[in-house]
C-alpha positions, -999 to 999 in steps of 0.1 A, spaced: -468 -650 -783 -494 -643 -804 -531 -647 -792 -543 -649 -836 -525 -681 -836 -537 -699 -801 -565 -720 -801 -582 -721 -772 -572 -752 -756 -535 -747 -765 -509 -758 -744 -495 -733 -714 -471 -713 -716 -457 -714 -678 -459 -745 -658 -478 -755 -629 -458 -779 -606 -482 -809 -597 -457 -824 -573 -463 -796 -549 -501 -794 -553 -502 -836 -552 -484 -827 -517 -505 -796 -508 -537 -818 -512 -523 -845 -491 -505 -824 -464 -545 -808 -458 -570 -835 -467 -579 -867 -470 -596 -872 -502 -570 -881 -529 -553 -862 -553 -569 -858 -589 -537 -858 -610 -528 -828 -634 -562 -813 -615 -538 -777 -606 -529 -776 -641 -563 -777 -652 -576 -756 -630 -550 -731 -642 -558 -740 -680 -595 -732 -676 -588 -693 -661 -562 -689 -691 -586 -701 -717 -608 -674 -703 -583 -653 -705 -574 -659 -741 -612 -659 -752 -609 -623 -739 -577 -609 -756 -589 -630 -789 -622 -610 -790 -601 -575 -772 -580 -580 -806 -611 -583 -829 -624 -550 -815 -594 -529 -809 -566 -543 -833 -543 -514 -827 -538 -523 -793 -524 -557 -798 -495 -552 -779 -512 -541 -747 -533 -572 -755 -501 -597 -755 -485 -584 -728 -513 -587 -706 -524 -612 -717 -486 -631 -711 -481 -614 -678 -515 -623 -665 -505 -660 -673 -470 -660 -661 -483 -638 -627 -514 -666 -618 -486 -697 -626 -466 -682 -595 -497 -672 -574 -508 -711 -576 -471 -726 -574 -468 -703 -542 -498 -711 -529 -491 -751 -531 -457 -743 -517 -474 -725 -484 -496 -756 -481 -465 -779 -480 -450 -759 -449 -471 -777 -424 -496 -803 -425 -534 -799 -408 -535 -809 -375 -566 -830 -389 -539 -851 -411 -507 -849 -382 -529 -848 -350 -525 -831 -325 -496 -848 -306 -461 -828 -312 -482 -810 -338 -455 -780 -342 -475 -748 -336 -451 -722 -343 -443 -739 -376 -484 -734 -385 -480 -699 -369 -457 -689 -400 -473 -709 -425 -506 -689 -418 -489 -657 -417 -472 -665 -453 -510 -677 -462 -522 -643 -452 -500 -624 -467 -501 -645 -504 -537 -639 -505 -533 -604 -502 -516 -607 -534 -545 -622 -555 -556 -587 -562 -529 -578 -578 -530 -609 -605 -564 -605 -605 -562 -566 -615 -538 -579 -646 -569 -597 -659 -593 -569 -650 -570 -548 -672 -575 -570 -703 -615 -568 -701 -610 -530 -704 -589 -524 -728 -599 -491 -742 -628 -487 -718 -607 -477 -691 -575 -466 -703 -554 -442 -680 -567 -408 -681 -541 -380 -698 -533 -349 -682 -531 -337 -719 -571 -348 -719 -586 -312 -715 -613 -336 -700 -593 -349 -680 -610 -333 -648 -641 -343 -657 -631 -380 -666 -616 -384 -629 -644 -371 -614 -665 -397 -628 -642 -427 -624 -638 -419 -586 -676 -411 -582 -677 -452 -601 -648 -460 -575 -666 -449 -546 -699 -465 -556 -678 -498 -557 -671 -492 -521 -698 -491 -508 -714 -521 -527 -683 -537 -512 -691 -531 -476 -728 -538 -480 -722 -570 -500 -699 -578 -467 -724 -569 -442 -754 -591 -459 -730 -619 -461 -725 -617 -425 -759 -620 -421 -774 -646 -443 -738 -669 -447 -752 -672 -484 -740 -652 -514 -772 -661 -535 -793 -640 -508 -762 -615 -498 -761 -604 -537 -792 -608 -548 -799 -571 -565 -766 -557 -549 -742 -578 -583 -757 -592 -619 -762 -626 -619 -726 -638 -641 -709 -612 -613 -724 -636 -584 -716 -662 -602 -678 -653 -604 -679 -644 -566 -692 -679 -559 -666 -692 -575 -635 -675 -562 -645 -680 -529 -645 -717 -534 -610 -717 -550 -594 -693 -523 -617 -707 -493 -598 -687 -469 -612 -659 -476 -641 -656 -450 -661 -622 -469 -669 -617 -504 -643 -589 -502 -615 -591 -473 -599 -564 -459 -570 -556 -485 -594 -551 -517 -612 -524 -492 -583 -513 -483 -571 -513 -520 -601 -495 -531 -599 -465 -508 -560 -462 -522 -572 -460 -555 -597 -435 -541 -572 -415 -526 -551 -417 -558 -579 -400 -583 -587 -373 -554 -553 -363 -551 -546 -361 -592 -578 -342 -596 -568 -316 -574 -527 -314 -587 -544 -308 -625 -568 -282 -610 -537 -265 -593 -515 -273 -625 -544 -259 -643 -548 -227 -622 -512 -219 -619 -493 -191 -634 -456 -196 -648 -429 -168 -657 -410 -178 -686 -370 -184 -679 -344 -168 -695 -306 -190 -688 -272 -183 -704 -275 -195 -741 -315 -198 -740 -348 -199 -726 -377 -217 -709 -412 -216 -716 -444 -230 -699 -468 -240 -726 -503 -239 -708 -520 -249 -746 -501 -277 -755 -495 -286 -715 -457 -288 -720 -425 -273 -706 -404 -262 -734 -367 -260 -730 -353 -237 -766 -318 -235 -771 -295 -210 -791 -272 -237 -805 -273 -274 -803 -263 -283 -767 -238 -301 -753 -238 -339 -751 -235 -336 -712 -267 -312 -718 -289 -335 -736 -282 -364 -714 -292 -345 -683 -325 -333 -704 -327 -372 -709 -323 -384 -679 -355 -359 -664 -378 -370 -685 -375 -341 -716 -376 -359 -752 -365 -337 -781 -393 -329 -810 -378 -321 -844 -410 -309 -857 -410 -283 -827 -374 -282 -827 -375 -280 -789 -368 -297 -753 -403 -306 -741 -416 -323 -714 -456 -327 -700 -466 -304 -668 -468 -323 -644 -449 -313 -605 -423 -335 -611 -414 -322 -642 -416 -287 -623 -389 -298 -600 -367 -313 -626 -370 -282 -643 -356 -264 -613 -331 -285 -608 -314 -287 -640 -280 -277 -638 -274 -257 -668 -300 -237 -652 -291 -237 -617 -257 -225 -625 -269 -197 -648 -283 -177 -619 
């Protein structure tokens, strides 16, 4: 798929089934289905979507294949969120549609634990898209990045300001049941705006930002504080070079590698256990290398070549 060739209001690529939203609709309301009104829905956030990676591509051409495939995935992740989400809808009709004689409880019971537990995952298709608007503003940060320290300390200091914009923008809510007045000066205008409108698609979610994207946030959180402080401790660490039965190791603190040298080629059982840890072979190094990271610390001291050397 390639976004230079796809007009804006070209077809989709994944399918939206409309016999499970006609049924959804039905099974929770009595105004009547507007037909091929999921598929359009859907066609309007990948049009977005496609605006983006079309003007991603003007800007940043060399990353066209980051561009595609999130672009693609982004598409083919949202088609199953809203085919799920019909499907949920068809477990069990409203007790408003059924009434409330024989209305089968335990059967609802399930259906809004599945309900729960799908929106959880909107984050995640949401994330894809988030991905797309910042390509090459937020690209993962490097270990080989001598700023790499630096860089993480401003992203979680960013992180943690989101948090707490979160948890205010849920406590104002609370208060004025409006998301004009809860975000006025809290979120730009477009961003309110974008609120607004997700919490009329997904209108079970009661707060501008439930429980799981808090609870997502302070992963992330935890994620950047932990990696800053195993660079720091990579970074301060001091590593003896190893010497092993037909050649040697060295820890490469200037080019951030682990450097496996050999007197003569290796054998092929060797090279495919240098493989299968992580260690590619440079020709213009003519060398076994792999990044510092801990993992590659413990591969290293696992390898059995050197393991049965001492």
């Amino acid at each position: 798929m390639s976004i230079k060739t796809i007009p804006a209001g070209a077809g989709m690529n994944y399918t939206i089934n409309e016999n499970a939203a006609h049924l959804a609709k039905s099974m929770n309301s009595f105004r009547s289905y507007k037909p091929n009104s999921a598929t359009q829905e859907y066609a309007d956030d990948v049009i977005e979507a496609r605006e983006i990676a079309r003007q991603k591509l003007i800007e940043y051409p060399d990353k066209a294949d980051r561009i595609n495939y999130l672009l693609n995935l982004y598409e083919r992740k949202l088609a199953l969120w809203v085919n799920t989400s019909n499907q949920i809808e068809c477990m069990c009709p409203s007790v408003m549609i059924s009434g409330p004689s024989n209305f089968p409880v335990r059967k609802k019971e399930r259906q809004n634990a599945r309900r729960k537990s799908h929106m959880e995952q909107w984050d995640n298709v949401e994330s894809i898209l988030q991905k797309l608007k910042k390509i090459n503003d937020n690209e993962p940060i490097s270990g080989d990045d001598e700023n790499a320290i630096d860089k993480l300390k401003t992203k979680l200091e960013a992180l943690k300001a989101y948090h707490e914009k979160m948890k205010l923008l849920n406590t104002r809510f609370r208060k004025f049941k409006n998301i004009d007045e809860a975000a006025t000066g809290i979120l730009p205008p477009d961003e309110i705006e974008k609120l607004k409108t997700r919490m009329a698609i997904h209108k079970y979610i009661p707060i501008p930002y439930p429980q799981y994207s808090l609870t997502n946030n302070l992963a992330e959180i935890k994620r950047i504080e932990n990696r800053i402080k195993s660079l720091g401790n990579l970074k301060q660490a001091e590593y003896k070079n190893i010497e092993f039965e037909g050649g040697r190791i060295e820890f490469d603190k200037v080019d951030n590698r682990i450097k496996i040298y050999f007197d003569s080629k290796p054998e092929r059982n060797i090279i495919q256990e240098l493989k299968n840890n992580g260690f590619h072979w440079s020709p213009r190094q003519a060398v076994w290398m792999r990044q510092i990271t801990y993992n590659a610390l413990f591969a290293t001291k696992n390898l059995t070549f050197i393991k049965s050397g001492n």
